[in-house]
DOTOR-864078 format. One record per residue: x, y, z of N, C-alpha, C in turn; residue number from 1. Coordinates in steps of 0.05 Angstrom, whole numbers. Atoms other than C-alpha are relative to their C-alpha. Layout:
N
n.X/n.Y/n.Z/ca.X/ca.Y/ca.Z/c.X/c.Y/c.Z/pos
X/Y/Z/X/Y/Z/X/Y/Z/NUM
...
***
This chain:
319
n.X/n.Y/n.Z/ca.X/ca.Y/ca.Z/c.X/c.Y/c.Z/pos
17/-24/0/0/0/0/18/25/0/1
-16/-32/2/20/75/-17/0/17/30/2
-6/-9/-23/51/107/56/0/24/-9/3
8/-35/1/32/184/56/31/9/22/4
-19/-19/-36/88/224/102/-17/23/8/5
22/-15/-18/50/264/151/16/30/-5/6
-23/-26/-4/67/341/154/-10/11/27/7
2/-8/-25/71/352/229/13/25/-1/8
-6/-27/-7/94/423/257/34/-5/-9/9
-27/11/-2/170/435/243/9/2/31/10
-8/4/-11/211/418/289/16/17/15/11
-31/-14/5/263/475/327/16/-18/6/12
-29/5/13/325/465/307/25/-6/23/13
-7/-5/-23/373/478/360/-4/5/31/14
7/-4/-35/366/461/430/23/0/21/15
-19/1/-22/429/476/465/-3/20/14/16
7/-21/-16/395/537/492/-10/-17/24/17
3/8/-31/375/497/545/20/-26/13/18
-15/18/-8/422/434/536/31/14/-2/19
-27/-12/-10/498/445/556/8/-15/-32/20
1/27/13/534/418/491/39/-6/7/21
-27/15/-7/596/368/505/13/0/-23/22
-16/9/23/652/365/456/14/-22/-6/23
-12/18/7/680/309/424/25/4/19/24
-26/5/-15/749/291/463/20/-12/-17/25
-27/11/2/816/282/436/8/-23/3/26
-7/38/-7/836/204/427/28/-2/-21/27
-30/8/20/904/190/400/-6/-25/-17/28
-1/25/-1/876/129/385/-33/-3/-22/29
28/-7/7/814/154/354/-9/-15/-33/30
4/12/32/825/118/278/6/-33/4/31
1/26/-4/829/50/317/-26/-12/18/32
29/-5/-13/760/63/354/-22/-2/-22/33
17/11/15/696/32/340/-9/30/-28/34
6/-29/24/672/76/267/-16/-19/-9/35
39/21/5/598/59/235/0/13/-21/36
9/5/28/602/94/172/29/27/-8/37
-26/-12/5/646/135/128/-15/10/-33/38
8/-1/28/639/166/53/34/16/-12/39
-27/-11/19/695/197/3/-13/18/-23/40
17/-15/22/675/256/-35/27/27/-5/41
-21/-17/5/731/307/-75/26/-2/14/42
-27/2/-5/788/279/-53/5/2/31/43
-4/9/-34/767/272/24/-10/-18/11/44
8/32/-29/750/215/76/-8/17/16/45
12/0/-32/706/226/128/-17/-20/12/46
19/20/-13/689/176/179/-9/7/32/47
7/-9/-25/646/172/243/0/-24/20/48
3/23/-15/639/131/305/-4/14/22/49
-4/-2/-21/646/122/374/0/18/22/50
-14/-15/-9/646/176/423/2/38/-6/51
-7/-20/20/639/234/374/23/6/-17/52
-27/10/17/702/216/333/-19/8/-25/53
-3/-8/27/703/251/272/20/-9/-13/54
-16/5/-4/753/238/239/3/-1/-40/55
10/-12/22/775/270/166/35/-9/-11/56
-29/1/7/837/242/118/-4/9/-30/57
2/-20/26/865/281/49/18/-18/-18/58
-17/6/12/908/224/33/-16/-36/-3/59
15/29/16/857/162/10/6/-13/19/60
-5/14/-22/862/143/84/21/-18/13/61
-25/13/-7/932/128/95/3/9/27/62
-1/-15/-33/928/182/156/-27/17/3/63
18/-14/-11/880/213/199/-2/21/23/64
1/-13/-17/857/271/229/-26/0/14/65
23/-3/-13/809/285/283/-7/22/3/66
8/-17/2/761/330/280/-15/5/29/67
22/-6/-31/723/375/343/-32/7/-9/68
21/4/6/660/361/350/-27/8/23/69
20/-3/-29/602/385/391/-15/-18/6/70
20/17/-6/578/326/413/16/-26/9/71
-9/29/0/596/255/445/-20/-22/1/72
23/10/1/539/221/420/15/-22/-20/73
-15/17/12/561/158/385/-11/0/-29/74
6/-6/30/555/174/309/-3/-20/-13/75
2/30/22/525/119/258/1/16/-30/76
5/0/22/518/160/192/9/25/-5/77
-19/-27/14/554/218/146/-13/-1/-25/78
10/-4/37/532/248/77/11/26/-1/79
-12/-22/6/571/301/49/-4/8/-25/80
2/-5/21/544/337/-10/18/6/-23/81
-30/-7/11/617/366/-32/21/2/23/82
-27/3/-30/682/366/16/-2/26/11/83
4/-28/-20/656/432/41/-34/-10/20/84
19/7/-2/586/413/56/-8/-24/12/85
7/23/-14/562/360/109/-10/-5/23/86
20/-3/-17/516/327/156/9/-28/14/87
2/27/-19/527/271/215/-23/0/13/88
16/0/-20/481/241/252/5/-28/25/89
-9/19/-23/475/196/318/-16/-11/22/90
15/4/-26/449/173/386/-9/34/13/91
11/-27/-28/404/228/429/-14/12/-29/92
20/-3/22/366/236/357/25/29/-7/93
-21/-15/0/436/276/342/9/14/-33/94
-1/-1/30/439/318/271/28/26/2/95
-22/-21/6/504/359/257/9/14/-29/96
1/-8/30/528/404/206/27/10/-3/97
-17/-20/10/594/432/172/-5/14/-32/98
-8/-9/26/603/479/119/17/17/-9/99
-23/-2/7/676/480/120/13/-22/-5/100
-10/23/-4/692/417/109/5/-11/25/101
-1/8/-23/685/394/175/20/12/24/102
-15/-30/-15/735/461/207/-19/4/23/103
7/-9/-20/676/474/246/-20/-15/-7/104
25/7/5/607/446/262/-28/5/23/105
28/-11/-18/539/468/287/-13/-24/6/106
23/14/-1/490/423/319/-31/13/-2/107
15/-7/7/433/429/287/-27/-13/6/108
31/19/-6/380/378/316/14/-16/28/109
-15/10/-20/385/343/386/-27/-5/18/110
22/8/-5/329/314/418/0/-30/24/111
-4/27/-23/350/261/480/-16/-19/7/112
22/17/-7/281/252/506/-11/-12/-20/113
14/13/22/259/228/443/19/-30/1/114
-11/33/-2/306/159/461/0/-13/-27/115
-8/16/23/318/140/392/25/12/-12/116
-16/-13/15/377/145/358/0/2/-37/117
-1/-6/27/387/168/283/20/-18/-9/118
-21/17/14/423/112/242/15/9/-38/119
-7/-15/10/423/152/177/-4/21/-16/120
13/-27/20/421/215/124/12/2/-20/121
-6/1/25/424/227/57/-21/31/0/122
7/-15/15/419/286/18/-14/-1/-32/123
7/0/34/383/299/-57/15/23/-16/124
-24/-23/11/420/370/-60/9/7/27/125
-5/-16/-31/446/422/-8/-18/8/13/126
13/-16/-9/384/434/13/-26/-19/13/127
16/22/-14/331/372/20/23/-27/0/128
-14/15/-14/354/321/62/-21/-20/10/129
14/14/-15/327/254/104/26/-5/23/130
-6/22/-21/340/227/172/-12/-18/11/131
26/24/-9/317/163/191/19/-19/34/132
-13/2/-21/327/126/254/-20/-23/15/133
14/25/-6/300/80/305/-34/4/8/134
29/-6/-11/226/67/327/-23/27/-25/135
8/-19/12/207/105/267/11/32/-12/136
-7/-27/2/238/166/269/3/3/-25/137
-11/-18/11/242/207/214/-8/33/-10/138
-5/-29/4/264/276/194/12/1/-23/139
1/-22/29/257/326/129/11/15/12/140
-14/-20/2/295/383/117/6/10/-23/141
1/-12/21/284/435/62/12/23/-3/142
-18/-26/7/337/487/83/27/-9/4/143
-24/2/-3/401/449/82/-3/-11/29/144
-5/10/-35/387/425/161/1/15/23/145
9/-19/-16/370/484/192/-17/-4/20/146
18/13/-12/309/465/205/-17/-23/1/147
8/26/-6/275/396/215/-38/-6/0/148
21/6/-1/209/369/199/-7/-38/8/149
4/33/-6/180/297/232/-19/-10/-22/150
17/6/20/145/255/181/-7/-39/3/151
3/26/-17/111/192/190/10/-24/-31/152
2/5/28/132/148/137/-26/-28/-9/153
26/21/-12/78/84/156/-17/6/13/154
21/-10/-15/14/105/165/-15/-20/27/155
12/21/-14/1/39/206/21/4/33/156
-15/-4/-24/11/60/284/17/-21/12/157
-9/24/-13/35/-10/301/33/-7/-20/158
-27/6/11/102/-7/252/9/24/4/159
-21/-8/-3/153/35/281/12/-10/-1/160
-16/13/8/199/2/258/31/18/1/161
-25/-22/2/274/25/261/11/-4/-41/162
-4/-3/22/289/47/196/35/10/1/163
-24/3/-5/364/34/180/19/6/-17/164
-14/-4/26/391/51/111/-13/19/-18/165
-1/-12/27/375/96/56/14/0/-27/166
-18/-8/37/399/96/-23/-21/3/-18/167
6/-12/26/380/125/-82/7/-14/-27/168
-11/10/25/385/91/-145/4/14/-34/169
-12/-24/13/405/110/-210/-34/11/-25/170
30/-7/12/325/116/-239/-10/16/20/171
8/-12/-17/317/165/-178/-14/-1/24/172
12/13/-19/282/120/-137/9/1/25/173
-7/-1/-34/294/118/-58/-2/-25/6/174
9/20/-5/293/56/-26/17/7/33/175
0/0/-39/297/45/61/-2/-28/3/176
11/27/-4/313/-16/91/1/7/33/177
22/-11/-42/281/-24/168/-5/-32/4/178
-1/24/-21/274/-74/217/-26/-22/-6/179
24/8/1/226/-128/218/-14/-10/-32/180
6/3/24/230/-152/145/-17/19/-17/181
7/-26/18/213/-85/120/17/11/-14/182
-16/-21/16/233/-45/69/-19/22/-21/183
19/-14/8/204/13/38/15/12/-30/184
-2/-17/26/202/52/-33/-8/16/-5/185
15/-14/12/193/115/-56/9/16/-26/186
4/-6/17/175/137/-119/-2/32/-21/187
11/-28/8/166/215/-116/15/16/13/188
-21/-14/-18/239/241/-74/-7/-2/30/189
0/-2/-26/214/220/-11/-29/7/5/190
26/-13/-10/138/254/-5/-18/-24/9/191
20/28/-10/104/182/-4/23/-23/-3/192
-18/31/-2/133/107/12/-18/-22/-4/193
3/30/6/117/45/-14/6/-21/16/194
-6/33/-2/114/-23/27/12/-13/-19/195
8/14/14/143/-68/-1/-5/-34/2/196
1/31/-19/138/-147/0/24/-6/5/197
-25/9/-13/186/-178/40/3/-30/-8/198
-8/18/7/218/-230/16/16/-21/35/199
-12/6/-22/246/-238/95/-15/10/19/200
18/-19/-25/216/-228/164/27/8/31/201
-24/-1/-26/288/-218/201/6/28/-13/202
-14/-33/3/320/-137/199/21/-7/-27/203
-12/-12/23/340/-106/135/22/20/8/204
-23/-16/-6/405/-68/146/14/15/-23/205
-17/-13/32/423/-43/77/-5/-19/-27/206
6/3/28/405/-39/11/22/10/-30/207
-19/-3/23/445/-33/-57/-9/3/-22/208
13/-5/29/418/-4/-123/14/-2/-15/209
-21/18/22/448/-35/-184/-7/15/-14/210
16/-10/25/427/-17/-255/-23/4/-6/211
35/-10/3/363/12/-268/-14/-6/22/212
11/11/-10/313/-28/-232/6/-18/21/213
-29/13/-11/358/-72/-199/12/-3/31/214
-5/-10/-30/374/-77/-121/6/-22/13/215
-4/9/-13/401/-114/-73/-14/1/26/216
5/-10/-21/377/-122/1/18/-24/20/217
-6/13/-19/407/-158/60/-2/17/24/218
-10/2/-40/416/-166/139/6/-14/14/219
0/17/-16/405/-209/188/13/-36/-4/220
5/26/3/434/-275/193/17/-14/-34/221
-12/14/25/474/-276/123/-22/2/-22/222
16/1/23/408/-260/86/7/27/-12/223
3/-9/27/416/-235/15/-28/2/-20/224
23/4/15/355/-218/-34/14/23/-24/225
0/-14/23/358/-189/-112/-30/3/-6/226
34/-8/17/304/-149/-145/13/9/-30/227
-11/-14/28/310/-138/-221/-30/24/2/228
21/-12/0/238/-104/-209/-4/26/23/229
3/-16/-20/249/-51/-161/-10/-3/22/230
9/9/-33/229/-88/-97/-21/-17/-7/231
32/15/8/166/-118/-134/2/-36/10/232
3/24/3/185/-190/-132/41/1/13/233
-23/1/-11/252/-223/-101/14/-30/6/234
-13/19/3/301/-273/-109/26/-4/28/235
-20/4/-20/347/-304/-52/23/-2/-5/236
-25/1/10/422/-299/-62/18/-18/26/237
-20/9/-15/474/-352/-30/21/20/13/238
-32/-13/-4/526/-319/9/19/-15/18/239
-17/26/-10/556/-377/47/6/10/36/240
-8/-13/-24/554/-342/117/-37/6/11/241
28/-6/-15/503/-331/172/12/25/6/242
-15/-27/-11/545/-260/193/-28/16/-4/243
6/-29/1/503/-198/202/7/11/-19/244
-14/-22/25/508/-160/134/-24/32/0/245
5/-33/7/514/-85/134/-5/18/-23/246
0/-23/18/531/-47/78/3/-6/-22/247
-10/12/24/544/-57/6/19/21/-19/248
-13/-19/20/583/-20/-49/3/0/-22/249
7/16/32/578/-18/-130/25/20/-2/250
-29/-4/4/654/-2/-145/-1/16/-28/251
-4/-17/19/676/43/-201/-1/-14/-28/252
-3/18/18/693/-17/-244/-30/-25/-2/253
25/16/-8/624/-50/-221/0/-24/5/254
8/22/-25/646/-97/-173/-20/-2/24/255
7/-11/-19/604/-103/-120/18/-13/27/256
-8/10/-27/622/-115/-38/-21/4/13/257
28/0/-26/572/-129/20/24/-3/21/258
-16/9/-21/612/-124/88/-22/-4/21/259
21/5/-25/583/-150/154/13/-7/23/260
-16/4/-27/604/-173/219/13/-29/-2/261
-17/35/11/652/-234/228/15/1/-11/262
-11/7/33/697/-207/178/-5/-5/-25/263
9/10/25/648/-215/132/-1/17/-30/264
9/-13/26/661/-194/57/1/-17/-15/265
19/9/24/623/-212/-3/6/13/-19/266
-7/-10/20/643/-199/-64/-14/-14/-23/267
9/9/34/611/-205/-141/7/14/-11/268
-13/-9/33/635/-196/-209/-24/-6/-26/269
24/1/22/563/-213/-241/-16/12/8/270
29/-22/-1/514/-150/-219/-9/-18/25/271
9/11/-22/503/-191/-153/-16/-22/1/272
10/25/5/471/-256/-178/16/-28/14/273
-18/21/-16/532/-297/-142/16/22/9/274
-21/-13/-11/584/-272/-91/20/-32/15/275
-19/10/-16/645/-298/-63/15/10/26/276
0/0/-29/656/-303/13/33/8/10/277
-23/-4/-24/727/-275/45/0/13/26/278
-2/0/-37/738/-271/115/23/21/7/279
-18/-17/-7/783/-213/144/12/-26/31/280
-6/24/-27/830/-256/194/-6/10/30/281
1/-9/-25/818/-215/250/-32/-6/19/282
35/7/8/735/-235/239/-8/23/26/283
14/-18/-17/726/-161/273/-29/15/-16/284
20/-8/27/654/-131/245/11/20/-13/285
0/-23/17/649/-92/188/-11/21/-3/286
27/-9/8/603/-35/180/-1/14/-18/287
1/-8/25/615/-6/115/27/-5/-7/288
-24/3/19/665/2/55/-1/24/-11/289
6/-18/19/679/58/15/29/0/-25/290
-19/-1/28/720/69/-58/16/27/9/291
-9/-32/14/770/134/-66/0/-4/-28/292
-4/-3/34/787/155/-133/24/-8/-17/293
-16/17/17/846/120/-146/-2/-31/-2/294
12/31/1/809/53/-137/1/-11/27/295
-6/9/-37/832/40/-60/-30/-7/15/296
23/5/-18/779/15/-15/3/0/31/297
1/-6/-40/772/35/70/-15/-16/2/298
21/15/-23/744/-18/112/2/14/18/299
14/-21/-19/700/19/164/-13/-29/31/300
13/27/-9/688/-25/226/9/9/37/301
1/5/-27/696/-48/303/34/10/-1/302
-28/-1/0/774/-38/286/5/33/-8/303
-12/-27/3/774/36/260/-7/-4/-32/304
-9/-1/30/796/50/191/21/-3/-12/305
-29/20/8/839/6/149/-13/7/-33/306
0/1/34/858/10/70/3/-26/-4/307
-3/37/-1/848/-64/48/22/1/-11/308
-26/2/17/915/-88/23/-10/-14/-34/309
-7/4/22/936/-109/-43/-26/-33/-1/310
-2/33/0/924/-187/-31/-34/-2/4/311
30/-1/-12/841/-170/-6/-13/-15/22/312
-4/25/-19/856/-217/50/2/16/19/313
-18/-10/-23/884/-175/104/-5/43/-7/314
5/-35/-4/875/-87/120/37/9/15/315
-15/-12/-7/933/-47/133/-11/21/15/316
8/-12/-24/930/-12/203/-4/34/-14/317
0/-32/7/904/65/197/27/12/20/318
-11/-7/-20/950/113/225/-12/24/14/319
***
């Protein structure tokens, strides 16, 4: 059935008028601390985690710097529209903003008693935005992240669901994957969401848009599913592992990768119809991957941030 998003009051923006705000802390150690997601945009790395660990490299993640941060809220998600331009979010329903490349940053959303945390955000330009998060949560934003609108995306009171992923595909489509063998679609930038059928009734953790129509989903448990139909119908994919799978990635050369916990990465070389299973030896989780632009790939995980080596077996320590 077609999901309406509600237009409740907006939201203000800033509440450190009454909350004190804490700043991230100094960790020597801070690029070997737990990190939950990461992206690469104009020639910079930025990843988040643990603690309020920012944490920003110029050299395709050979070294890292840490960034100050108003907040020690443990960060799951980053979207940076250009390497000036960018938004974290986190635990305590936590939305941040730079637009210096991460030099400085405003909090711009912050919300404790609301006990959910924000898992992630995506932009369409500099200006509309989503945050999605647990128990439902989510949040619009039509001035860049100023200010914040709640929106329901399931009209059915009984699925709050934690909604866990966002991507965009390359037919403009949206797709959300959420707890509870859910996953949603929308069709029109976000204004309405699509159910769709679930091919699974265990947590969706990340989705992967292929070519056109095209998509990947997994989570729980080592489950994989393909759609050539945009979610309509859905086929099960071997992946030889029960691990927790997180994140996925469609490579420059159009490989893909799924990482997950356990050491788990997944790799295909046919549009995701088969993958092949390697194990990082350390089997610490994964929780994303990302490409730079000279082909390099960052594993993002329980260990920090590592450049996989040569051999795809083994990560070379960050420094």
């Amino acid at each position: 059935m077609l999901l309406s998003a509600g237009l409740p009051s907006t939201v203000v923006a800033e509440s450190s008028t009454t909350d004190a705000v804490e700043h991230s802390v100094e960790a020597p150690l801070a690029s070997r601390s737990l990190l939950l997601d990461g992206v690469f945009v104009d020639g910079v790395t930025v990843v988040v985690g643990e603690r309020g660990h920012v944490l920003i490299s110029e050299d395709r993640g050979r070294n890292w710097r840490q960034l100050e941060i108003p907040s020690r809220a443990t960060l799951t998600g980053v979207h940076f529209h250009d390497k000036k331009l960018g938004w974290v979010v986190g635990h305590d329903a936590t939305i941040l903003r730079t637009a210096d490349g991460g030099e400085t940053w405003d909090r711009v959303y912050y919300d404790p008693e609301e006990e959910s945390p924000l898992f992630d955000i995506w932009f369409r330009d500099a200006e509309n935005g989503f945050a999605a998060g647990a128990y439902g949560l989510f949040l619009v934003t039509a001035d860049g992240g100023t200010t914040w609108t709640r929106q329901t995306v399931d009209e059915d009171e009984y699925n709050d669901f934690h909604l866990h992923h966002i991507a965009r595909s390359e037919t403009g489509r949206l797709y959300m994957a959420a707890e509870a063998g859910t996953i949603y679609r929308s069709d029109d930038g976000g204004r309405t969401w699509l159910s769709l059928p679930s091919p699974y009734e265990g947590s969706f953790f990340g989705t992967l848009p292929l070519q056109e129509d095209a998509l990947l989903l997994f989570g729980l448990r080592g489950h994989m599913f393909r759609s050539e139909d945009a979610g309509d119908t859905w086929q099960e994919i071997e992946t030889g592992t029960v691990a927790l799978l997180n994140r996925g990635l469609r490579r420059n050369n159009g490989t893909l990768i799924v990482v997950g916990h356990e050491g788990t990465l997944l790799i295909s070389d046919d549009g995701g119809r088969s993958f092949t299973l390697r194990e990082q030896p350390d089997r610490q989780a994964l929780a994303t991957v990302i490409e730079t632009d000279d082909g390099g790939l960052i594993l993002i995980g329980e260990f920090g941030a590592n450049r996989l080596a040569e051999d795809g077996t083994t990560a070379d320590p960050a420094q």
